[in-house]
C-alpha positions as CSV (number, residue, x, y, z in Angstrom):
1,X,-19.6,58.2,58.3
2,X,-16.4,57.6,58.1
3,X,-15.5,58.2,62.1
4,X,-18.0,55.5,62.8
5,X,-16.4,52.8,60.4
6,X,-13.1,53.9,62.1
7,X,-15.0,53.0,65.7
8,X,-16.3,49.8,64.6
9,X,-13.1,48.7,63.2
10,X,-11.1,49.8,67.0
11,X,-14.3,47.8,68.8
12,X,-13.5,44.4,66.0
13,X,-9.6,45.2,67.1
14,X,-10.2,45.5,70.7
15,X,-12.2,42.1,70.7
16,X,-9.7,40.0,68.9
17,X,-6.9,41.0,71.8
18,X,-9.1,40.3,74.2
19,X,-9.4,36.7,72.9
20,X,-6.1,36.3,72.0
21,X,-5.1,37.3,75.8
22,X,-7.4,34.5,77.5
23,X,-6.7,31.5,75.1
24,X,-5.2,27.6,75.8
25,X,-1.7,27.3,76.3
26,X,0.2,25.7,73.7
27,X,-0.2,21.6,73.0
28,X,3.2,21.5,74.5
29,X,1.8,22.1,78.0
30,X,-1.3,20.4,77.9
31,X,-1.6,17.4,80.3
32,X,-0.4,13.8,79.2
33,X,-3.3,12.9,77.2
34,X,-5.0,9.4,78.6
35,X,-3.1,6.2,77.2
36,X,-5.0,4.3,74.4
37,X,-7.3,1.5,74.5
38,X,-5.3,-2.0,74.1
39,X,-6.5,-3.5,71.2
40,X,-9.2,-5.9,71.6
41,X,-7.8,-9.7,71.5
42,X,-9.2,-11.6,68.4
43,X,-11.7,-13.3,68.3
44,X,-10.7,-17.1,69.3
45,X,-10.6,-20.0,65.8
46,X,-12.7,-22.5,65.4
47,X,-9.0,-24.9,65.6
48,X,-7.9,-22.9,68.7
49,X,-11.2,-23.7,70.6
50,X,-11.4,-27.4,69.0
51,X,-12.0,-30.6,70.9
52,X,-10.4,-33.8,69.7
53,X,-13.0,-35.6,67.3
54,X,-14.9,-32.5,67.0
55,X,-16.0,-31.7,63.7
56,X,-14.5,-29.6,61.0
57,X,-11.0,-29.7,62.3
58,X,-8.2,-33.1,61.7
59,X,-4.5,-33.0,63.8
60,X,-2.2,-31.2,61.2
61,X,1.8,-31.9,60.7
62,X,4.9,-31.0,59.8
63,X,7.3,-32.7,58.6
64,X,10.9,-31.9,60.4
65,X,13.7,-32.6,57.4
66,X,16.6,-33.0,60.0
67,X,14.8,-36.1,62.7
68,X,17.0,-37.9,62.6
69,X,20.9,-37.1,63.1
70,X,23.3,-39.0,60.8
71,X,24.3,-42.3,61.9
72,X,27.8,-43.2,63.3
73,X,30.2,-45.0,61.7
74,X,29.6,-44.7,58.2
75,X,26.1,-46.5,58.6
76,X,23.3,-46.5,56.3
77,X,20.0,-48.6,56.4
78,X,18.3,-51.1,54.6
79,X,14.3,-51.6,54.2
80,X,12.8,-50.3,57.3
81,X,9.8,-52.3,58.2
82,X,9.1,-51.4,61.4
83,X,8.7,-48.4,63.7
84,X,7.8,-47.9,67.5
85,X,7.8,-45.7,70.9
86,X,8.5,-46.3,74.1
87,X,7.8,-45.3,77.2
88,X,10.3,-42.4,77.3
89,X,9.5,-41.3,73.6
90,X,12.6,-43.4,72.1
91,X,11.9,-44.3,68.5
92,X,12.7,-47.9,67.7
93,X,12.9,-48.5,63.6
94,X,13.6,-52.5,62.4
95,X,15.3,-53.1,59.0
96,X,16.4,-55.6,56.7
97,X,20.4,-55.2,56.2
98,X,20.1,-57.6,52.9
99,X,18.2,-54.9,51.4
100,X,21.4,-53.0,50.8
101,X,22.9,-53.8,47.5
102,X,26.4,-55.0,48.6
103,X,27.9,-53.2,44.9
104,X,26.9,-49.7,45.5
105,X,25.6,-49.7,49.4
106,X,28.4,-51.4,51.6
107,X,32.0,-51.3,51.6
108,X,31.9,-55.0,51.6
109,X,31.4,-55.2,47.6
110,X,32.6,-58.2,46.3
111,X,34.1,-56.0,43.4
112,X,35.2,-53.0,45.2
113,X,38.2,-51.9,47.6
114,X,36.7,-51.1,51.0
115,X,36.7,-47.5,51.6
116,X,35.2,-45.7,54.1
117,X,31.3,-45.5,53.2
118,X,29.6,-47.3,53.8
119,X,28.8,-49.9,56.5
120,X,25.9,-51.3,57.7
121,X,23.8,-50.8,60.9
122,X,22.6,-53.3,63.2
123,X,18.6,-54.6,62.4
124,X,17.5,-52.8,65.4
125,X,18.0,-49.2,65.9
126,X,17.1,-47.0,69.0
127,X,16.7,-43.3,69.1
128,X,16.2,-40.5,71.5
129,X,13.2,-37.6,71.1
130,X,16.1,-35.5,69.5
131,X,17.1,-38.2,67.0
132,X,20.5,-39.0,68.2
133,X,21.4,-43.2,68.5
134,X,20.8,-44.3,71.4
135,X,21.3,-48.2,71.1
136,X,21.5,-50.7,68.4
137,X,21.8,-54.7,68.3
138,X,20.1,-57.3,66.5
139,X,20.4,-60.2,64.5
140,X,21.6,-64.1,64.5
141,X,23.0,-65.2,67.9
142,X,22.8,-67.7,70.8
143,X,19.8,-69.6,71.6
144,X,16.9,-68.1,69.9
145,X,16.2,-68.0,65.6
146,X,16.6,-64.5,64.1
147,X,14.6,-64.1,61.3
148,X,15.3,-64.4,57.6
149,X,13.6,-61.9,56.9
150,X,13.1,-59.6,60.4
151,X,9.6,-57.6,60.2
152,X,7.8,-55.5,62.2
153,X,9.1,-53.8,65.8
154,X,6.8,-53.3,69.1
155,X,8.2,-52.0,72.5
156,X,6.0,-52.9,75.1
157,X,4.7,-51.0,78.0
158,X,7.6,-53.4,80.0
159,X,10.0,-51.9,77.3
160,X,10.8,-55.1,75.9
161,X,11.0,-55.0,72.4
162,X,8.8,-58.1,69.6
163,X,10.4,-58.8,66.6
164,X,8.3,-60.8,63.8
165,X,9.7,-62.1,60.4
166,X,8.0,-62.6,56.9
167,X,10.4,-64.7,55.3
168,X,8.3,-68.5,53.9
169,X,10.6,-70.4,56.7
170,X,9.9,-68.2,59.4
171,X,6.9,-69.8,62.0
172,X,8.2,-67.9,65.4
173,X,8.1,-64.3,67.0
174,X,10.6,-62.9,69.2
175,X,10.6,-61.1,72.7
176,X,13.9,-59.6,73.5
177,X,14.9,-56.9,76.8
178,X,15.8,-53.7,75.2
179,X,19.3,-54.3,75.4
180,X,18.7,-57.2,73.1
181,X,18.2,-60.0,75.6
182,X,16.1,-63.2,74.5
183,X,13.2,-63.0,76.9
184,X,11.0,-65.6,74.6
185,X,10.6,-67.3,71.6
186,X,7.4,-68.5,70.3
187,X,7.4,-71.3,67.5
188,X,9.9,-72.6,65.2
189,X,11.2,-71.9,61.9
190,X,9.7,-74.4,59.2
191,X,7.4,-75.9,61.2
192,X,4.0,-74.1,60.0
193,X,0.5,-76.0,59.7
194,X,-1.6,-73.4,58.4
195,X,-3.8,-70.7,59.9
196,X,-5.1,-73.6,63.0
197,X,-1.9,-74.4,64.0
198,X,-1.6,-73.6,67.8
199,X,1.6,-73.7,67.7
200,X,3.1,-71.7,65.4
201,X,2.7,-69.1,63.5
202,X,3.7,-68.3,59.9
203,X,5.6,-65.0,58.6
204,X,4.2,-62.5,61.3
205,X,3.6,-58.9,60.1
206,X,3.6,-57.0,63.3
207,X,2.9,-57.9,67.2
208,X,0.8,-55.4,68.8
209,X,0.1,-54.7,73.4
210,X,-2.9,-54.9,75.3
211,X,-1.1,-53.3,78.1
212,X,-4.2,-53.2,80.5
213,X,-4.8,-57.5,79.9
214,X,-0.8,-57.8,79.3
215,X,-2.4,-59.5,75.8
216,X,-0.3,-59.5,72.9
217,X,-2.2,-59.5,68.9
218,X,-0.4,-61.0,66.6
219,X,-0.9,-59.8,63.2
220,X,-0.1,-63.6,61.4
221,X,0.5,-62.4,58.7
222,X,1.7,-63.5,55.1
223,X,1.6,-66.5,55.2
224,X,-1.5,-67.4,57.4
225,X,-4.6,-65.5,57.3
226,X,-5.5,-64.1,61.1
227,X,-5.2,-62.4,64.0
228,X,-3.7,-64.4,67.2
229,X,-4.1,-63.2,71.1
230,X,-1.6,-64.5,73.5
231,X,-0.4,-63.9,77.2
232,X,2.6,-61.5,76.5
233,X,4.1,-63.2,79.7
234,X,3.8,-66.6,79.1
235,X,2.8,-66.9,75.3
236,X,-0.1,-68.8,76.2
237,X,-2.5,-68.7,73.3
238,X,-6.2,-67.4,74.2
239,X,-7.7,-66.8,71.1
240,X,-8.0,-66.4,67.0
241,X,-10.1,-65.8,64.2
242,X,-10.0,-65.0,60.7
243,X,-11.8,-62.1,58.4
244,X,-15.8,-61.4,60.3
245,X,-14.2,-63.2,63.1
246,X,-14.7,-66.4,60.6
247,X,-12.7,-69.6,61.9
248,X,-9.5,-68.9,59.4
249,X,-9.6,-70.6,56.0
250,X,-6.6,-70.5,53.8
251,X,-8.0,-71.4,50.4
252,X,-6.3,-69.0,48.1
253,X,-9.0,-66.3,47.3
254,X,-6.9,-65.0,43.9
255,X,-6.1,-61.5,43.6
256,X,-8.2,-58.6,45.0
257,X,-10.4,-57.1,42.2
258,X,-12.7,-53.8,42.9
259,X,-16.5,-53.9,42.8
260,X,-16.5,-57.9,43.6
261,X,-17.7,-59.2,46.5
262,X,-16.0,-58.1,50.0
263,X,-14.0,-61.2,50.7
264,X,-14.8,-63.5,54.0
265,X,-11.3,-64.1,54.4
266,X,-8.4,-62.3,55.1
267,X,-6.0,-62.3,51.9
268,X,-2.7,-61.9,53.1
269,X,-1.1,-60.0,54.4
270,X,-2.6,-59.9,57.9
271,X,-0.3,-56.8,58.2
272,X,-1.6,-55.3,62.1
273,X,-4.1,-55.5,64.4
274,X,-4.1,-52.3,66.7
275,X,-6.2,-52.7,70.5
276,X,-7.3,-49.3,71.7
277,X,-8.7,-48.2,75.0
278,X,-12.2,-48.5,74.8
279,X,-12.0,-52.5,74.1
280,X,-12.2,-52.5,69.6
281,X,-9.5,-54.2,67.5
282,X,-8.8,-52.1,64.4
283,X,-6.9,-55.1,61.8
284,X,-5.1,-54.2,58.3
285,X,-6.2,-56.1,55.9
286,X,-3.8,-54.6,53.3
287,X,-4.5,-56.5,49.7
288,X,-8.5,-55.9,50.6
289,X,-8.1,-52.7,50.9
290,X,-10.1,-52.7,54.2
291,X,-9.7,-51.7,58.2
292,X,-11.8,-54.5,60.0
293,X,-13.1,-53.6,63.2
294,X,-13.9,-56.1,66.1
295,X,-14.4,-56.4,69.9
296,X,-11.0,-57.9,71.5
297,X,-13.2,-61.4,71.5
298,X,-13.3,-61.1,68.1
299,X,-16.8,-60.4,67.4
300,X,-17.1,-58.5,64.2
301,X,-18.0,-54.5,64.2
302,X,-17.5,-52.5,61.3
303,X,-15.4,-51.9,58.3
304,X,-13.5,-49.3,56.1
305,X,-12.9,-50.0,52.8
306,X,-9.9,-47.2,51.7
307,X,-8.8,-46.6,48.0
308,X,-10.7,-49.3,46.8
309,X,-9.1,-49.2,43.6
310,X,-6.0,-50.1,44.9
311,X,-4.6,-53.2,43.5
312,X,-1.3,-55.2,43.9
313,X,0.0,-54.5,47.6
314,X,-3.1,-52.8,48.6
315,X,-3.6,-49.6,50.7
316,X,-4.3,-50.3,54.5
317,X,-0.7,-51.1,55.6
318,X,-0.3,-50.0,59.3
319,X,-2.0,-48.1,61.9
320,X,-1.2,-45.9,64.5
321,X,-3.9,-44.0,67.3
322,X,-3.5,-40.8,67.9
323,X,-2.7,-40.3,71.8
324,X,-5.7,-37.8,72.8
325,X,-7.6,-39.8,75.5
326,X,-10.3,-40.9,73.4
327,X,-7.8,-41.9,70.8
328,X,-9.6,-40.0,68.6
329,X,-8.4,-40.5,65.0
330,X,-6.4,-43.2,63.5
331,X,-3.3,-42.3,61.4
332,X,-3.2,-45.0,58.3
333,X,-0.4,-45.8,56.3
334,X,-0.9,-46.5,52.3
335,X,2.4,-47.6,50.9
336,X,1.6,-48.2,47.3
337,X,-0.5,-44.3,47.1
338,X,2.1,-42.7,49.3
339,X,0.4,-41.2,52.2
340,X,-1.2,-41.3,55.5
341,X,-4.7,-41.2,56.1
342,X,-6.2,-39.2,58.5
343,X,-9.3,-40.6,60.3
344,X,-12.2,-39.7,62.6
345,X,-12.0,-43.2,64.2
346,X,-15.8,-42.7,66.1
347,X,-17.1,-41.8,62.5
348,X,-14.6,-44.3,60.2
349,X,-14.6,-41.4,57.9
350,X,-11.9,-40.4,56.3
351,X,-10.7,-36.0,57.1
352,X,-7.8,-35.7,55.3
353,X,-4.5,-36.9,53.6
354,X,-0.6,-36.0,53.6
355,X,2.5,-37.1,51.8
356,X,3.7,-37.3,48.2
357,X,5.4,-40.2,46.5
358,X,9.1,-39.4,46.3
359,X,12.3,-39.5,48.5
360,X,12.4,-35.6,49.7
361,X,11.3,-35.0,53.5
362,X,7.6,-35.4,53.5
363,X,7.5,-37.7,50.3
364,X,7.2,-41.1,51.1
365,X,9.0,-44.3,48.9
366,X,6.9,-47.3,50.4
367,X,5.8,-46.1,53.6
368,X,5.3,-49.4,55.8
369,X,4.5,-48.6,59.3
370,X,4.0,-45.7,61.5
371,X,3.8,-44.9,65.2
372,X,2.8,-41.6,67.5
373,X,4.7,-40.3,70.5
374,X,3.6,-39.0,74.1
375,X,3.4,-35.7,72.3
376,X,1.2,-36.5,69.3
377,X,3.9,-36.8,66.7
378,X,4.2,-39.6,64.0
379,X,6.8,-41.1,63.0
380,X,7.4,-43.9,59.9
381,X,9.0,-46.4,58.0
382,X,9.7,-47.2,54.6
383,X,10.3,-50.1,52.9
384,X,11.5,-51.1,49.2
385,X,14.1,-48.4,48.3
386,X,13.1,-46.2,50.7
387,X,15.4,-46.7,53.1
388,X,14.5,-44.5,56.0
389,X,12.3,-43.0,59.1
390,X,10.5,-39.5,58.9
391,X,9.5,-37.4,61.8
392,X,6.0,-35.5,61.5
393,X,5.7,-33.0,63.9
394,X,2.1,-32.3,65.5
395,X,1.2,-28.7,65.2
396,X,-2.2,-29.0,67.0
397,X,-6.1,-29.0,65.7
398,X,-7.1,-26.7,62.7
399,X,-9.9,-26.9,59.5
400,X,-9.4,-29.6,57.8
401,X,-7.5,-28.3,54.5
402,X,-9.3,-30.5,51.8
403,X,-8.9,-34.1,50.9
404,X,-5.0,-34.3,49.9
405,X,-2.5,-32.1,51.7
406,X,0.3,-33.1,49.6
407,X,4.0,-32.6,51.5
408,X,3.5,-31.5,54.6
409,X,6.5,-28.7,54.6
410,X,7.5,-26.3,57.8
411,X,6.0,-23.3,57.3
């Protein structure tokens, strides 16, 4: 019995060697094992696949906190009611150098020793895509009026620069070379006659380009109540009209009140009047809170009534396209809510919001007007105390984040 045990356990022993002896060579000298699988790429976003206009997704921005660089000598700015590009993606910014308080602003207090802040820059400033100065001039000098009360700055496809003016004497718009050469001046100041005169004008918000008609739209303004289209070569006036494309009428319609009756007339200010490509005229009609939409004849379209609760100095201040082909949303500045609009301009509805009232980057104190670069970003004014431009950097299509963004920070 117990001899066979002893076999059985030898055979077990014998076995074991055996399989021992004809086993895999250690990991160590296995062949290199085939490399991995890349990961798959993810799946593409509804904003990285998005059209312009498409649905579900609005241009988003950022605003950049160091556009632009100090100013030279000690300068500082006053109201800044206007803003524009050109064609090489210089921002041009128009202010009001009276709007400085000459006690706390400038060295030239009556009350105070000079010392070395601050002075005061020229009305018209000129800055490069990095936001260095890259010209200034402006103001009274041979041969043409400058403004009492300078408003609103256009560069035109010729980059030659308009200049309007809303003080009650001022009946005449401005067309200088961008060095600051008189190139034409249309009407004179004082000599208004109402919203028929075809002559002058009276306190002109803004002067917009028809680039492919050379046409000029002259957002006139705050003192008369419509929209004017000249030659922007010769000045030659070839058409107006008031609110519905209504002959103008300048009874005064009182203040705006919410719920009554849209009004048939423009209250003033007439404050823009923005062409785009596929032949519509988008106008500001700030106190009514409304966008009014009409062929470049004048023919009435459509309109968009925005924050109709908005009293005072209404909410439709400026407007600027965005610079997709289609020019597919318009960017709308609200100065008394403190932010810009984003809108679906084939739908008129409104997508989304940013800015903040306040005086941080991406807070807004007055924002006035507003203009978009070759590249899609914005760029505006305030006016009031605000005292400044703001760069907002376009950061591409994505899903529209709700119906107020707030501040706009960097990520």
């Amino acid at each position: 019995m117990l001899r066979r045990i002893g076999i059985a356990v030898l055979a077990a022993l014998s076995t074991l060697l055996a399989a021992c002896n004809t086993a895999a060579p250690p990991a160590a000298s296995k062949a290199p094992a085939a490399a991995a699988a890349p990961p798959a790429a993810p799946a593409p976003t509804a904003a990285s696949t998005a059209k312009p206009g498409d649905a579900g997704v609005a241009p988003r921005f950022e605003v950049d906190p160091l556009w632009p660089k100090p100013l030279p000598n000690h300068w500082l700015i006053g109201s800044a009611i206007g803003v524009s590009v050109d064609s090489r993606d210089h921002v041009w910014i128009i202010h009001r150098r009276q709007a400085l308080n000459a006690e706390t602003e400038a060295s030239a207090g009556r009350n105070a020793p000079k010392g070395e802040c601050c002075g005061v820059a020229p009305p018209v400033l000129e800055f490069d895509a990095a936001g260095n100065l890259a010209g200034s001039w402006g103001g009274p000098g041979q041969g043409y009026d400058w403004p009492k009360s300078n408003h609103g700055i256009t560069v035109d496809h010729m980059d030659n620069v308009w200049i309007g003016g809303n003080d009650p004497g001022d009946a005449h718009l401005l067309k200088f070379t961008r060095t600051g050469q008189l190139l034409l001046q249309l009407g004179k100041p004082g000599q208004n006659k109402g919203s028929n005169d075809p002559v002058n004008f009276w306190r002109v918000a803004k002067i917009s380009i028809d680039a492919s008609v050379n046409e000029a739209y002259i957002s006139d303004g705050y003192g008369n109540k419509r929209v004017v289209v000249i030659d922007m070569n010769t000045g030659e006036r070839k058409r107006y009209w008031g609110a519905y494309g209504n002959k103008p009428d300048d009874t005064d319609l009182g203040p705006y009140e919410p719920g009554a009756p849209p009004a048939k007339q423009f209250r003033n200010p007439v404050h823009c009047a923005e062409p785009t490509n596929d032949g519509l005229l988008y106008v500001c009609d700030r106190v009514n809170d409304r966008i009014q939409v009409f062929k470049k004849d004048g023919t009435f379209v459509s309109e968009l009534i925005v924050a109709p609760e908005t009293r005072g100095a209404g909410s439709v201040w400026d407007i600027a396209l965005s610079k997709d082909p289609g020019q597919s949303y318009i960017y709308l500045a609200d100065g008394l809510n403190e932010r810009v609009y984003v809108i679906h301009r084939q739908s008129m509805k409104i997508l989304t919001s940013f800015g903040d009232g306040g005086r941080q980057p991406g807070q807004f104190f007055g924002v006035h007007s507003i203009a978009t670069d070759s590249q899609g970003n914005i760029y505006t004014t305030e006016t009031y105390e605000g005292k400044r431009v703001q760069k907002f950097v376009y950061r591409g299509l994505a899903p529209i984040p709700g119906d107020s963004q707030g501040v706009v920070w960097p990520k």
